[in-house]
C-alpha positions as CSV (number, residue, x, y, z in Angstrom):
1,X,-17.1,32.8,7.3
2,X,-16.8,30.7,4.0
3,X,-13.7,30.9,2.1
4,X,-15.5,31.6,-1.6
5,X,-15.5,28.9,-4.4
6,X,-14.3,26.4,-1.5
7,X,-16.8,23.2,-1.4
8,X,-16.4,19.7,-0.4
9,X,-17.7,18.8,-4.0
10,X,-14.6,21.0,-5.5
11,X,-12.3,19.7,-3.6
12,X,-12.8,15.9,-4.3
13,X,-13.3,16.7,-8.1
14,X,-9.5,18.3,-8.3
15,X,-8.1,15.6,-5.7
16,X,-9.8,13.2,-8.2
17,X,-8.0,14.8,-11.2
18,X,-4.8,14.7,-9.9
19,X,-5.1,10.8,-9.1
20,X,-6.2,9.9,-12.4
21,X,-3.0,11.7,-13.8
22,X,-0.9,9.3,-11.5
23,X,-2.7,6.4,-12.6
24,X,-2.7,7.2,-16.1
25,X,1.2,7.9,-15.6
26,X,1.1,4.4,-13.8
27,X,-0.3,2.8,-16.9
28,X,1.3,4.5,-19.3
29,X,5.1,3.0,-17.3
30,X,3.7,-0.4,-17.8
31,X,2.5,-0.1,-21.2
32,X,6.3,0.8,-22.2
33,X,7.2,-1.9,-20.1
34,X,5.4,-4.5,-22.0
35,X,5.8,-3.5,-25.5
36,X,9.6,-3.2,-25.2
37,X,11.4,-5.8,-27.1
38,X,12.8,-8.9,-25.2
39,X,16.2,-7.5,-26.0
40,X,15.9,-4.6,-25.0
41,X,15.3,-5.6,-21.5
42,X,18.3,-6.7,-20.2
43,X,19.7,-3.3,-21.6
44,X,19.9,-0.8,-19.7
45,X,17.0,-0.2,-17.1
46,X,14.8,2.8,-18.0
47,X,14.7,5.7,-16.0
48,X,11.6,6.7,-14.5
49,X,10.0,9.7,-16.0
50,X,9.9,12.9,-14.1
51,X,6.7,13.0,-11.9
52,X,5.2,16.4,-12.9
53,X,1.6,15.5,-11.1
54,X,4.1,15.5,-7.3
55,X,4.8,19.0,-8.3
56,X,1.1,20.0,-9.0
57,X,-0.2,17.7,-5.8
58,X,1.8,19.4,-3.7
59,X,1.3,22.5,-4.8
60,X,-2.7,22.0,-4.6
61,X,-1.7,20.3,-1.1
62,X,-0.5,24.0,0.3
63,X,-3.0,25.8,-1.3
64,X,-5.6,23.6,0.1
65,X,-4.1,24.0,4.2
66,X,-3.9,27.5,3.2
67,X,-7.6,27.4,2.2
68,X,-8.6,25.4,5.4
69,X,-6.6,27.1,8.0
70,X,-8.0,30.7,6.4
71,X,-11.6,28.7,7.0
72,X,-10.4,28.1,9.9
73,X,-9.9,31.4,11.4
74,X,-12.6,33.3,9.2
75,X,-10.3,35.0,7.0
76,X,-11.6,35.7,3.8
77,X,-8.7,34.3,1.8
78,X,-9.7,36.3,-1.6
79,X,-9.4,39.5,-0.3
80,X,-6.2,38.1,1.5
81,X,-4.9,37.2,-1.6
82,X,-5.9,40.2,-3.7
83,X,-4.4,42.5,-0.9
84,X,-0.9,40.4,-0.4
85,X,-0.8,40.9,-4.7
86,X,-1.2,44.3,-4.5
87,X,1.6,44.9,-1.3
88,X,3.9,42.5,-4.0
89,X,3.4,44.7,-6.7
90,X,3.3,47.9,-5.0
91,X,6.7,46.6,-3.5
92,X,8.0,46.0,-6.9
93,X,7.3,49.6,-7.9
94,X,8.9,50.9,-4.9
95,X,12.1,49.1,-5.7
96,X,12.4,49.8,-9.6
97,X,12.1,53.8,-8.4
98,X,15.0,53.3,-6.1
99,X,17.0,52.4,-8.7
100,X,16.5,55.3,-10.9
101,X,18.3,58.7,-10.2
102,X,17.6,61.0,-7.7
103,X,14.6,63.5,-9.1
104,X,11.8,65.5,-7.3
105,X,8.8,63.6,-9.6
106,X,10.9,60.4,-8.3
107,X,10.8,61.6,-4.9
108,X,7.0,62.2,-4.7
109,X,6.3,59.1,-6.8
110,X,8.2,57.3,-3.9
111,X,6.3,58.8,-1.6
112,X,2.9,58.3,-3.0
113,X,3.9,54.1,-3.3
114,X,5.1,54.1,0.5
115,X,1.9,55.6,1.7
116,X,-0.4,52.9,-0.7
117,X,1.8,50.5,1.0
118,X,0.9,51.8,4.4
119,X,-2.9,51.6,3.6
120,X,-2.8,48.2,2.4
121,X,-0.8,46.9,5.2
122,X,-3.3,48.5,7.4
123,X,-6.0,47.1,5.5
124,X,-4.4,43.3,5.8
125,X,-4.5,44.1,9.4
126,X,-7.6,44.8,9.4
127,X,-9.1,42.2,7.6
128,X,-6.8,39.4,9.9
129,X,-8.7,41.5,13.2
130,X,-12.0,41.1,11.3
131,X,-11.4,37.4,10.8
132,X,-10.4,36.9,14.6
133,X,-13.8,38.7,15.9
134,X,-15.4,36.6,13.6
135,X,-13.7,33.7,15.1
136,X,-14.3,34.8,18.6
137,X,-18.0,35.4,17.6
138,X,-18.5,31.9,16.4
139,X,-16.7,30.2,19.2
140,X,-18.9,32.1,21.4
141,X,-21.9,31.2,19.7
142,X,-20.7,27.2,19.7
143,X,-19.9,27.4,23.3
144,X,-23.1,29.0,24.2
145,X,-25.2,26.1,22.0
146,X,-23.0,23.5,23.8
147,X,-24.2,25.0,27.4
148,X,-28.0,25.2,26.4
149,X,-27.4,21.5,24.9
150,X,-25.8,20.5,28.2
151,X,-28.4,21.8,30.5
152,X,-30.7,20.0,28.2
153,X,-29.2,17.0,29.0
154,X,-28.5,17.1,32.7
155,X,-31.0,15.7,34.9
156,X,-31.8,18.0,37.1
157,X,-33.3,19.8,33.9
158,X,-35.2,16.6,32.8
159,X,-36.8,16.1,36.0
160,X,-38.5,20.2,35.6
161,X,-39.5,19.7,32.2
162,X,-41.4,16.4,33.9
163,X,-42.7,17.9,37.0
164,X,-44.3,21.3,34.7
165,X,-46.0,18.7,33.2
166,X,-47.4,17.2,35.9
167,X,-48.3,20.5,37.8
């Protein structure tokens, strides 16, 4: 299973973005470099400026293992996503009602949130099973293909495909 709006194509294009920030960062440092006045340079060295583009690399670093391990093991990460927001939020709820006083409508709000929150825990659960049948499936699939290939290949399998031939 394909993790949506993931492509090879994608990928490079915002890989490409981020290095044309550095570089343009990279430039910019030398520009200021070389239009500083001669006195000015044996002042005080500048600082380097903050590196913003390390925080956003890395950031699109762990989103893209998270992408490719979810690829990986044929989880669909979207619905993973949507249904982790969803156990955040419902979590959030949850804990501004324990807060409040003590009521009945409190009570049976509470209630209602803590069974949501069972059904979409179960429902992450299932969708992480899904993903490893889907794994098994494929890995049985790949391993079946790399027999057949394999008994293509051996010998003993050439020499029949001659000799029916020949018959």
């Amino acid at each position: 299973m394909t993790v949506p709006g993931l492509s090879f194509n994608n990928l490079q294009l915002q890989y490409q973005a981020l290095k044309l920030d550095d570089a343009s960062l990279q430039r910019q440092n030398v520009a200021d470099q070389v239009a500083a006045p001669a006195t000015l340079k044996h002042a005080e060295p500048k600082q380097p400026k903050p590196n913003v583009n390390n925080e956003n690399q890395s950031a699109f670093l762990a989103q893209l293992m998270e992408q490719m391990l979810a690829n990986r093991i044929g989880l669909d990460k979207q619905k993973y996503d949507e249904i982790t927001k969803k156990i955040e939020e419902t979590q959030q709820q949850i804990d501004t009602l324990s807060e409040q006083p003590a009521s009945p409508a409190k009570d049976k709000q509470l209630s209602i949130l803590e069974q949501k929150l069972e059904q979409l825990n179960d429902a992450l659960e299932s969708l992480v099973e899904q993903a490893n049948r889907n794994r098994e499936q494929k890995e049985r699939t790949e391993l079946a293909a790399k027999d057949l290939l394999e008994q293509y290949h051996s010998p003993a399998a050439a020499q029949r495909v001659k000799n029916s031939f020949f018959v």
